[in-house]
C-alpha positions as CSV (number, residue, x, y, z in Angstrom):
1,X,-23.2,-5.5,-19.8
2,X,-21.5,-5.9,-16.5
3,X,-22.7,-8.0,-13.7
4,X,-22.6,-5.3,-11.0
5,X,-24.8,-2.0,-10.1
6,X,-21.5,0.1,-11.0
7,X,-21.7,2.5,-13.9
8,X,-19.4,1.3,-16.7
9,X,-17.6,4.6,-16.0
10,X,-17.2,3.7,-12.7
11,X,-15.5,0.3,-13.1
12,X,-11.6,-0.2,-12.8
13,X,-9.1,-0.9,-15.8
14,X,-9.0,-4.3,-15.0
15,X,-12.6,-4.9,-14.9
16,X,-13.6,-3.0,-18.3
17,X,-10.8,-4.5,-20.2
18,X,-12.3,-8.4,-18.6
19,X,-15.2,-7.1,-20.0
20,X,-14.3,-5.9,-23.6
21,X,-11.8,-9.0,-24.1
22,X,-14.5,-11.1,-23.5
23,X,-17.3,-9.5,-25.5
24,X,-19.4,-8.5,-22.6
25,X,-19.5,-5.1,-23.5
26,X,-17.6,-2.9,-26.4
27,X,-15.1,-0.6,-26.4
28,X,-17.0,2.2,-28.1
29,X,-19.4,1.0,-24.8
30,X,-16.5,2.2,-22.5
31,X,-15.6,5.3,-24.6
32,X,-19.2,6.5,-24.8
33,X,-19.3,6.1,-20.6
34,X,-16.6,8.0,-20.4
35,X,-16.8,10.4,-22.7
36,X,-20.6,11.0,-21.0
37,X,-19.2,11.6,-17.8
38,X,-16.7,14.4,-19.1
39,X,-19.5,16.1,-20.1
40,X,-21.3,15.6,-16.8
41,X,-18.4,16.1,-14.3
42,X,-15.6,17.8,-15.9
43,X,-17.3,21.4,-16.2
44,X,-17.3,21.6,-12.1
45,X,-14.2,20.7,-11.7
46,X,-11.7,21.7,-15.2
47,X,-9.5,18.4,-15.2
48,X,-10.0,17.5,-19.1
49,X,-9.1,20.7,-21.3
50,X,-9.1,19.2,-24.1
51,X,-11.4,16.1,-24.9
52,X,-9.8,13.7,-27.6
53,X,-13.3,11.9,-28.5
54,X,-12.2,11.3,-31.9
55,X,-8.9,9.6,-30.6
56,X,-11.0,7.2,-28.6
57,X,-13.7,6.2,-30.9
58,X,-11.5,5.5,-33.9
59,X,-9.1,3.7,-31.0
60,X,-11.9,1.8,-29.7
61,X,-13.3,0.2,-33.0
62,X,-10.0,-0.8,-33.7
63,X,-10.0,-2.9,-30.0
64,X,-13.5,-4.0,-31.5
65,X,-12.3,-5.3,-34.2
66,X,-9.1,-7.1,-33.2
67,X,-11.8,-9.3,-30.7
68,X,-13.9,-9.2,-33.2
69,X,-11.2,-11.4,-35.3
70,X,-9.9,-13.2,-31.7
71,X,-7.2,-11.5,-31.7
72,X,-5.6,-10.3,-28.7
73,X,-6.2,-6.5,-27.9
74,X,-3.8,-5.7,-25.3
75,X,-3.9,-5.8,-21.6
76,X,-5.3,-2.1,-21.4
77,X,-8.4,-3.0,-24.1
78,X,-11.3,-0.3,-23.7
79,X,-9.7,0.9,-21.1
80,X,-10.3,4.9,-20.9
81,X,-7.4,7.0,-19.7
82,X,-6.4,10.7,-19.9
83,X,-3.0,11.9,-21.0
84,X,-1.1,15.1,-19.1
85,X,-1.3,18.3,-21.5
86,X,2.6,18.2,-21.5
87,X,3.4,15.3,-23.2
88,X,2.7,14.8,-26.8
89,X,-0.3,13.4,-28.4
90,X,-0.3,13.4,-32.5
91,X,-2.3,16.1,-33.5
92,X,-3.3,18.1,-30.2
93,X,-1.1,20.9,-28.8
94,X,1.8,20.1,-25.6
95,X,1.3,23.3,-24.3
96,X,2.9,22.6,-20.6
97,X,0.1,24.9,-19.0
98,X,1.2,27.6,-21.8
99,X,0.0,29.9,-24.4
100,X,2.5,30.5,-25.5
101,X,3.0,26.6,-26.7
102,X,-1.3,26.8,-26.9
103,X,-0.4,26.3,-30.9
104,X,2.7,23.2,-30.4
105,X,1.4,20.5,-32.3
106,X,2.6,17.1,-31.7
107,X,3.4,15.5,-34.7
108,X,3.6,12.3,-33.1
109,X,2.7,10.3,-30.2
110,X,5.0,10.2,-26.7
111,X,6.6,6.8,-26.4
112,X,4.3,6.5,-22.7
113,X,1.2,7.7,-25.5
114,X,2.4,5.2,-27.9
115,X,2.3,2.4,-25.4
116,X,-0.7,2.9,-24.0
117,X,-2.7,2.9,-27.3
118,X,-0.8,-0.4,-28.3
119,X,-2.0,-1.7,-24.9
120,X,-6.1,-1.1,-26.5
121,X,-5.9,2.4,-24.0
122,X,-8.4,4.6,-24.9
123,X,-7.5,8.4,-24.7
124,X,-10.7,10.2,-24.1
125,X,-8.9,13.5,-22.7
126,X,-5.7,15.6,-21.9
127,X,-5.6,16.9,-18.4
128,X,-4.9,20.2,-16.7
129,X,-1.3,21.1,-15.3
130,X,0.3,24.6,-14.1
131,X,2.0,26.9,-16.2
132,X,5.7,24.6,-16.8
133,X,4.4,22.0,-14.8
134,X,6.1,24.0,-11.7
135,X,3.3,23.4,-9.1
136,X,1.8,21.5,-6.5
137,X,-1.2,23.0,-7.1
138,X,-3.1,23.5,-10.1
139,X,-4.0,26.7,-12.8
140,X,-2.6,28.2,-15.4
141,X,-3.8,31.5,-18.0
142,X,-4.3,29.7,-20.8
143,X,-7.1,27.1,-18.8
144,X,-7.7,28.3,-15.6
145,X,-7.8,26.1,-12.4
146,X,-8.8,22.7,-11.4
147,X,-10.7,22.1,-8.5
148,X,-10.4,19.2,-6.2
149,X,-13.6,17.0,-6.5
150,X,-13.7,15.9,-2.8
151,X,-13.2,19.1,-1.4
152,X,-13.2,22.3,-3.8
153,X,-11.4,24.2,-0.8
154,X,-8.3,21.9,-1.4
155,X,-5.5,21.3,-3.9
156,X,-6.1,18.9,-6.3
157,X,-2.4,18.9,-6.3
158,X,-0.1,19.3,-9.1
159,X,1.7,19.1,-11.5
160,X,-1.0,16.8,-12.6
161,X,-3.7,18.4,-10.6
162,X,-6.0,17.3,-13.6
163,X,-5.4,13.4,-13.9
164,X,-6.1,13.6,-9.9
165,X,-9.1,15.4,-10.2
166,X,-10.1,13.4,-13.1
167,X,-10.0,9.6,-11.8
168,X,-11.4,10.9,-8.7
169,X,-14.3,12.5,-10.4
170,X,-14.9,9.4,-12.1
171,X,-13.1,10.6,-15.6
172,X,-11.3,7.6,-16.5
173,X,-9.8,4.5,-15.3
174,X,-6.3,5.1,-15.5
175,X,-4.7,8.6,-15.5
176,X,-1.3,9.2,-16.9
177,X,0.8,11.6,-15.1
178,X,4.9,13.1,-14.5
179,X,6.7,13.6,-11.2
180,X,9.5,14.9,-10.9
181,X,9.2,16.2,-7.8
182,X,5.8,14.6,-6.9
183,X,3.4,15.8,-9.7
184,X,2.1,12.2,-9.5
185,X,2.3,11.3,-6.0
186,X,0.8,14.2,-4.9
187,X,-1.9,14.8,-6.7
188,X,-2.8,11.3,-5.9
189,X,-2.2,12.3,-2.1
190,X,-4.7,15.2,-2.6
191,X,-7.2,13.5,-4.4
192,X,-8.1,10.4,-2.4
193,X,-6.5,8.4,-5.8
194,X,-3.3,5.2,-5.9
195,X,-0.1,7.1,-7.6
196,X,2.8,5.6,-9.0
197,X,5.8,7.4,-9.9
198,X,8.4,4.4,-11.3
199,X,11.8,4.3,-11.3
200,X,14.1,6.5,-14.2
201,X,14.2,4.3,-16.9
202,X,11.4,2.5,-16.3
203,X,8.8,3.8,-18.4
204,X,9.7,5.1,-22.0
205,X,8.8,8.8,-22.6
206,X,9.9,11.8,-24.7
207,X,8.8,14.7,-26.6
208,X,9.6,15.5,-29.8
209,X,7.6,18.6,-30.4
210,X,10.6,20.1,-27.8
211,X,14.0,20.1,-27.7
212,X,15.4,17.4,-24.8
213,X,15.4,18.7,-21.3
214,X,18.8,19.3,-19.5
215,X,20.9,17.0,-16.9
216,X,18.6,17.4,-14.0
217,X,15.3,16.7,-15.7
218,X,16.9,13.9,-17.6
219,X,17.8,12.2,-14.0
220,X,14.7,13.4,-12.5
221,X,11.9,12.7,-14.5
222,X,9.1,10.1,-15.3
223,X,5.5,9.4,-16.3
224,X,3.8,7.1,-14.7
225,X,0.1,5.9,-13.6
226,X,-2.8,7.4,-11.1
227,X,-5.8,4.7,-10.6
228,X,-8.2,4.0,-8.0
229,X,-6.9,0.9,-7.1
230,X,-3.4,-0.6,-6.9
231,X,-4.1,-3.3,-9.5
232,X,-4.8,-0.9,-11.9
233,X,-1.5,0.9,-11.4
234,X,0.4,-2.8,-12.0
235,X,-1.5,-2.8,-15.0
236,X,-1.0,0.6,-16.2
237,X,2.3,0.0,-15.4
238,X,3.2,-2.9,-17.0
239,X,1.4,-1.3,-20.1
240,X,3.3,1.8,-20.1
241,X,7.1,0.4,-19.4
242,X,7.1,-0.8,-23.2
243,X,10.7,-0.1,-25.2
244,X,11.0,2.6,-26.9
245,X,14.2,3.8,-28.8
246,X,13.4,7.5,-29.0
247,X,14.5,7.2,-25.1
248,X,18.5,6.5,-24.7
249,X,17.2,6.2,-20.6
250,X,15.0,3.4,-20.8
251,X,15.7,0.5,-19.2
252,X,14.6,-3.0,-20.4
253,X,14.3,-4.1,-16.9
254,X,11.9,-7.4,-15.4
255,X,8.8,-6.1,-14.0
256,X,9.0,-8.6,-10.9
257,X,12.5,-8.8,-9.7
258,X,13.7,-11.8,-7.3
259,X,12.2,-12.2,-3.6
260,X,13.1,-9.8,-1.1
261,X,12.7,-10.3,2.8
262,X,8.7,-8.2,3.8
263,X,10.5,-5.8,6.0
264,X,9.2,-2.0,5.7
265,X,11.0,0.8,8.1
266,X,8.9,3.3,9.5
267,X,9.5,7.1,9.5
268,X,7.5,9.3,10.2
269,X,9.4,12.5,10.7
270,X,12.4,11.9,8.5
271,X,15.0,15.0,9.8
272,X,13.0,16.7,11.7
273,X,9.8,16.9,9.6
274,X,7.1,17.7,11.7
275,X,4.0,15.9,10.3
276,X,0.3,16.6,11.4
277,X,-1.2,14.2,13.9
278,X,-3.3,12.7,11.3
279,X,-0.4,12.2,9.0
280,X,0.9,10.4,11.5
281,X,-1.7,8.3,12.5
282,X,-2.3,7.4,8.9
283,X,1.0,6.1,8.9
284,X,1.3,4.1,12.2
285,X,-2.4,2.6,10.7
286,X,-0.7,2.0,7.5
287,X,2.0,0.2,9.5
288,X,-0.1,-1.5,11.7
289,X,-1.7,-3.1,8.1
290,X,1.4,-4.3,6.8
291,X,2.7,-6.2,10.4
292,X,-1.3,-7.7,10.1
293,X,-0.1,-8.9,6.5
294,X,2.9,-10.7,7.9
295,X,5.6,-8.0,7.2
296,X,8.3,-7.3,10.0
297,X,8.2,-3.0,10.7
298,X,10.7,-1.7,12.3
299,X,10.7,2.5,13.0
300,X,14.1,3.9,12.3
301,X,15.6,7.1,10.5
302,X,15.9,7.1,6.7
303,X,18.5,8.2,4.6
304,X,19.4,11.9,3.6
305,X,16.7,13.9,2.7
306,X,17.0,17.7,2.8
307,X,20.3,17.4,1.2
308,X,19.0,15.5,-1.5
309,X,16.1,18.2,-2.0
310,X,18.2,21.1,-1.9
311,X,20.8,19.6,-4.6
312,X,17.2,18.6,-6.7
313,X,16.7,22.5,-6.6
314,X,20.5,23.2,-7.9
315,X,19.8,21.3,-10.7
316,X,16.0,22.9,-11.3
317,X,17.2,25.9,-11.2
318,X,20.3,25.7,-13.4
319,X,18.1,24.4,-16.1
320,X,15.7,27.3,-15.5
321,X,18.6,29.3,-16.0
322,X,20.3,27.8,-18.7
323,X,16.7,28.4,-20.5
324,X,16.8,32.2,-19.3
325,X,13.8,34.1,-18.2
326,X,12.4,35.0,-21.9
327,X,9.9,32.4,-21.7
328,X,9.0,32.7,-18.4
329,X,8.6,36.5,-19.1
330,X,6.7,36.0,-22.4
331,X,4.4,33.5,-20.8
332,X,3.7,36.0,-17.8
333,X,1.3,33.8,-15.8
334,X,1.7,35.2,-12.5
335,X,1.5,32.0,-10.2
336,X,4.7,30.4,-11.9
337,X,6.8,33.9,-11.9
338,X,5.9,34.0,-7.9
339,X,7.0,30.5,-7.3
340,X,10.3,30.7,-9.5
341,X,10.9,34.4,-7.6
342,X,10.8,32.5,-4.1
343,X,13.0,29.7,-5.6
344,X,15.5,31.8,-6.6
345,X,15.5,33.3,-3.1
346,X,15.7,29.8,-2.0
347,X,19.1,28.9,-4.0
348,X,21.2,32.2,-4.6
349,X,22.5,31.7,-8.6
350,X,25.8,28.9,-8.9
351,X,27.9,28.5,-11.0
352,X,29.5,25.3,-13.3
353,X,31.0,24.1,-10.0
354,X,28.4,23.8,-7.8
355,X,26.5,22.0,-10.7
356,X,29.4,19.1,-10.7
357,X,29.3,19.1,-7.3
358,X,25.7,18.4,-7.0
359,X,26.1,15.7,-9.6
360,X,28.8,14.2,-7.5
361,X,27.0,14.1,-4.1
362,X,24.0,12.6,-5.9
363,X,26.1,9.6,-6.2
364,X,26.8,9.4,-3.3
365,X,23.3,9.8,-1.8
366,X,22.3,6.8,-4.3
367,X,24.9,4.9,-2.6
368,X,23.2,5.2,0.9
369,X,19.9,4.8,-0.6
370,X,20.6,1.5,-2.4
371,X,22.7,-0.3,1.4
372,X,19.6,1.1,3.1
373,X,16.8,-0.3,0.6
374,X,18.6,-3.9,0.5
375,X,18.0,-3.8,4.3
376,X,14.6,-2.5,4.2
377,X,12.9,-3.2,0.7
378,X,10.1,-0.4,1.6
379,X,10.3,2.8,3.6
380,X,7.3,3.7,4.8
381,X,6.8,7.7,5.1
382,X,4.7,10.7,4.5
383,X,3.8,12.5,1.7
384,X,3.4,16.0,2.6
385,X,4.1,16.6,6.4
386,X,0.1,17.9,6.4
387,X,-3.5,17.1,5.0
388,X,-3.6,18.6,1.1
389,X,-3.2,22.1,1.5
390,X,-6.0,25.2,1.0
391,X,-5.8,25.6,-2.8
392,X,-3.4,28.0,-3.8
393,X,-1.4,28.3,-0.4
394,X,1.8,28.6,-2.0
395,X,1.7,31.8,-4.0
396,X,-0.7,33.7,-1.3
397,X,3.0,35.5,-0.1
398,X,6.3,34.1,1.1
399,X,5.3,32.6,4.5
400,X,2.6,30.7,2.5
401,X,5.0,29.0,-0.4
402,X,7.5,28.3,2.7
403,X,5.3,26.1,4.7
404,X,3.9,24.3,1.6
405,X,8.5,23.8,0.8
406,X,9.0,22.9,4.2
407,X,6.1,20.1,4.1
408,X,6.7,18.7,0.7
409,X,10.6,17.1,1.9
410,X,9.9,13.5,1.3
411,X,8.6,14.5,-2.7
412,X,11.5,16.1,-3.3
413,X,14.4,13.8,-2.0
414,X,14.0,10.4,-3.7
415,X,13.8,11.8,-7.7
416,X,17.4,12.6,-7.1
417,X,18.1,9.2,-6.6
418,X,15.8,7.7,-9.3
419,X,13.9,5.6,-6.8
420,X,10.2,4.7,-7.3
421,X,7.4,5.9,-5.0
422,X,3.8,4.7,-4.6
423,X,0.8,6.6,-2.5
424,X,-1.5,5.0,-1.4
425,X,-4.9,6.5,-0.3
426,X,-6.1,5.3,3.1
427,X,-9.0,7.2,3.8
428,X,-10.2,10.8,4.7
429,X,-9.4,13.2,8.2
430,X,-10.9,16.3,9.7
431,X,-9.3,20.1,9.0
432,X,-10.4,23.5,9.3
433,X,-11.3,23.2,5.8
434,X,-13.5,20.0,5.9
435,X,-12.9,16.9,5.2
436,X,-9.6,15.9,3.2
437,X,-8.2,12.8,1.6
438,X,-5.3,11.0,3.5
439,X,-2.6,8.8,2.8
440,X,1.0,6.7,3.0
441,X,3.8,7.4,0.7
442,X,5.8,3.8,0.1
443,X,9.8,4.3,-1.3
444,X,11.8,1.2,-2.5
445,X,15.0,0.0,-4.5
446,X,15.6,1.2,-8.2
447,X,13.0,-1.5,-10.6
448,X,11.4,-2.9,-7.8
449,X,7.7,-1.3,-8.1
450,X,6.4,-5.1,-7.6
451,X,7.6,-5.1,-4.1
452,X,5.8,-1.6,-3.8
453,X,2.2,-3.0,-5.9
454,X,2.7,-5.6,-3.1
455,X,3.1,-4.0,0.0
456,X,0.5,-1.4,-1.1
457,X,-2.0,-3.7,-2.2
458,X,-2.0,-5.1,1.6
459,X,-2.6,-1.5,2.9
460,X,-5.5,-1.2,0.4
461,X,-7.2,-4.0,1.2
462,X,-7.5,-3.2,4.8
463,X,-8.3,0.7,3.8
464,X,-11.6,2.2,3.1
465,X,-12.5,1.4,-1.0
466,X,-11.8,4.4,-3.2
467,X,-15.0,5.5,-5.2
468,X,-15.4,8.2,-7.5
469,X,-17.4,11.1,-6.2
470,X,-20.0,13.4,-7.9
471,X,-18.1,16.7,-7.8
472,X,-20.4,20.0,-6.3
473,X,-21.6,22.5,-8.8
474,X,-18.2,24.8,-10.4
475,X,-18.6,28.4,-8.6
476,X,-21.0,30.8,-11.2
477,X,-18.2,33.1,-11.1
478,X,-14.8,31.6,-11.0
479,X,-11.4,34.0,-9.7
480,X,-9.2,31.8,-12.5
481,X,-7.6,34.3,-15.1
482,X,-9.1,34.8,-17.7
483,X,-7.4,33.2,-20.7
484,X,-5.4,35.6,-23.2
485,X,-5.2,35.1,-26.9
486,X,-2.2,32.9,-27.7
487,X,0.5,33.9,-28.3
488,X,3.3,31.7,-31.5
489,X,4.6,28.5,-30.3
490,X,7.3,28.4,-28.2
491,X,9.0,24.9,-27.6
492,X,11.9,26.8,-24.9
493,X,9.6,25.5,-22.0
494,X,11.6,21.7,-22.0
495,X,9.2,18.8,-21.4
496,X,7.4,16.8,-19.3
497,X,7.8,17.6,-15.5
């Protein structure tokens, strides 16, 4: 058993798999701890909808077995994760926050799954998201809502509102999630949790149960780790970035690239974003941590960013488009109709042209990215402009979803780009609505997520530990839809967001 007075549930990835490789403890221990605290956290909250127990017992005695026969059984052995509900696991449904994809079954495993269970991961459950993946907040019809653990009054962001919720809850060490606009790094943000979102072509991923996403997602897209410490996302990482032919994007790329000079800029208020005063103080501590570390901060603008974010919505929306409203219609979950109505007001409908011509710009945006990155290896900046948002905020009228757009700039730019981004927790502030998780948002060059892991891990360590908390009681009489019957499978929804 492990030397310490933490639960086994409670224990990082790199602590449990020390553990297992060394015979200390099983892996059916760590699946049995983890599957026990689904069942005693999960129902306040609704992260896992779907537990996988089966998966992670027959998973687990085969990590048994290969130490068993000292073999070795991977860098992720007994390690309990959870896996986003819109990426495919064999035999369970990718239903995007759908019913009408509530009967898709994978036939086989996501390249990010696949990897993960080669590393000795052990999928104990699949995790909440919106309805298409399309929020920063989290509910659907088919599953209802998520609740933040640290504050139910709060987001637990989105798209993967359910991972966050999950490791923050205590469900797992390691939570896989996709960003595309900052489904990992805000979730993370909102639940006091480390997120990762790695460079395009870092990690291998694709679903097969759907046909491939257009131009934009393909840019756009990635899975990536949430943890509760940045060693666990190097490790997640490095577990997850395995080849994978099934993705023409991936990228056989060194995890740790050459030296680069410890030189971070500062921005707090890239173009004009007005962030809260404690967004700002988090980042001037966060900055204060890295020049006590030895790195040279300089504050200074940053590249393009509202351009970037409005071109990232041309190429959204054409793929929307291109799919036409049937699904959307057939699916008819309100929250996701609201938020593509107030997109569409956002970007009046364009046309082949002004698709080129937002493929065009992007390379030039890339190009000031990259000469600013070589000068400054990491850009520190915000998040969100405030404190994780009352749940919901964005589909309580127009005004509401404008402020949550207006805060979410820094999200939004750098996908365009394909640069990485890691958030790193730093602690807790005060609202209106008591008190909410905090934290620093970290951008640097295309493949360099090691300079990130290092830069964050010096923040971290001079930053108030990150537990898992015992969520409060779920409400005896939740507002959350009430889940119709299914309707056929669907796959016109595209993939992972």
């Amino acid at each position: 058993m492990p030397d310490d007075a933490s639960p086994l549930w409670a224990l990082p990835a790199f602590r449990i798999a020390a553990l297992v490789r060394s015979g200390q403890i099983s892996a059916r221990e760590a699946a049995q701890a983890a599957l026990a605290r689904i069942e005693a956290a999960n129902p306040a909250i609704n992260a896992v909808v779907r537990l996988t127990a089966e998966d992670a017992l027959r998973d687990a005695r085969a990590v048994d077995e290969a130490v068993a026969r000292g073999e070795d059984p991977g860098p992720l052995a007994g390690v309990p994760v959870t896996v986003k509900e819109n990426v495919d696991q064999k035999g369970h449904p990718t239903t995007n926050g759908l019913r009408i994809q509530a009967g898709l079954i994978a036939a086989e495993d996501n390249p990010v799954v696949a990897s993960m269970r080669a590393a000795g991961a052990l999928i104990v459950g699949r995790t909440n998201t919106p309805a298409f993946s399309l929020r920063w907040f989290t509910r659907n019809s088919l599953h209802g809502a998520t609740r933040n653990p640290r504050n139910p009054a709060l987001t637990p962001g989105g798209s993967s509102g359910g991972a966050g919720a999950a490791l923050a809850a205590g469900i797992g060490a390691v939570a896989h999630g996709t960003d595309i606009g900052g489904s990992i790094r805000y979730p993370a943000y909102a639940c006091g949790v480390h997120g990762l979102r790695p460079s395009l072509g870092r990690v291998a991923a694709a679903n097969l149960s759907v046909g491939d996403r257009h131009i934009g997602a393909q840019l756009m897209a990635v899975s990536g780790p949430l943890a509760r410490s940045v060693q666990d996302l190097g490790l997640a990482l490095a577990a997850m970035a395995r080849p994978d032919p099934r993705d023409p994007w991936h990228a056989p790329v060194p995890l740790t690239g050459p030296d680069l000079p410890r030189r971070a800029a500062l921005c707090p208020a890239p173009e004009g974003l007005a962030p809260d005063p404690a967004v700002e103080a988090a980042l001037r501590g966060a900055a204060e941590k890295l020049s006590d570390a030895g790195w040279e901060v300089e504050e200074t603008d940053a590249p393009p960013m509202r351009e970037a974010a409005e071109l990232q919505l041309i190429l959204w929306l054409s793929e929307m488009r291109r799919m036409g409203p049937e699904a959307l219609e057939r699916e008819g979950d309100p929250d996701a109709l609201f938020v593509v109505s107030q997109l569409e007001r956002m970007c009046p409908r364009s046309g082949f042209e002004a698709l080129m011509d937002a493929l065009q710009r992007r390379v030039t945006l890339a190009r000031a990215w990259n000469l600013f990155l070589e000068r400054f290896p990491v850009l520190l900046c915000p998040v969100s402009a405030e404190p994780p948002f009352p749940d919901h905020l964005d589909v309580s009228g127009p005004e509401g979803f404008a402020r949550v757009w207006r805060a979410q700039l820094t999200q939004l730019a750098t996908p365009l780009v394909g640069l990485p981004g890691l958030v790193v927790t730093t602690g807790a502030a005060q609202t209106p609505l008591g008190p909410a998780p905090i934290g620093v948002q970290l951008i640097g060059p295309r493949f360099r997520e090691d300079v990130l892991l290092a830069a964050g891990a010096e923040i971290e360590q001079r930053s108030p530990p990150v537990l898992p908390v015992d969520p409060a009681p779920a409400d005896p009489a939740p507002a959350d839809p009430a889940p119709a019957d299914p309707a056929p499978a669907d796959p016109a929804s595209g993939g992972a967001r």
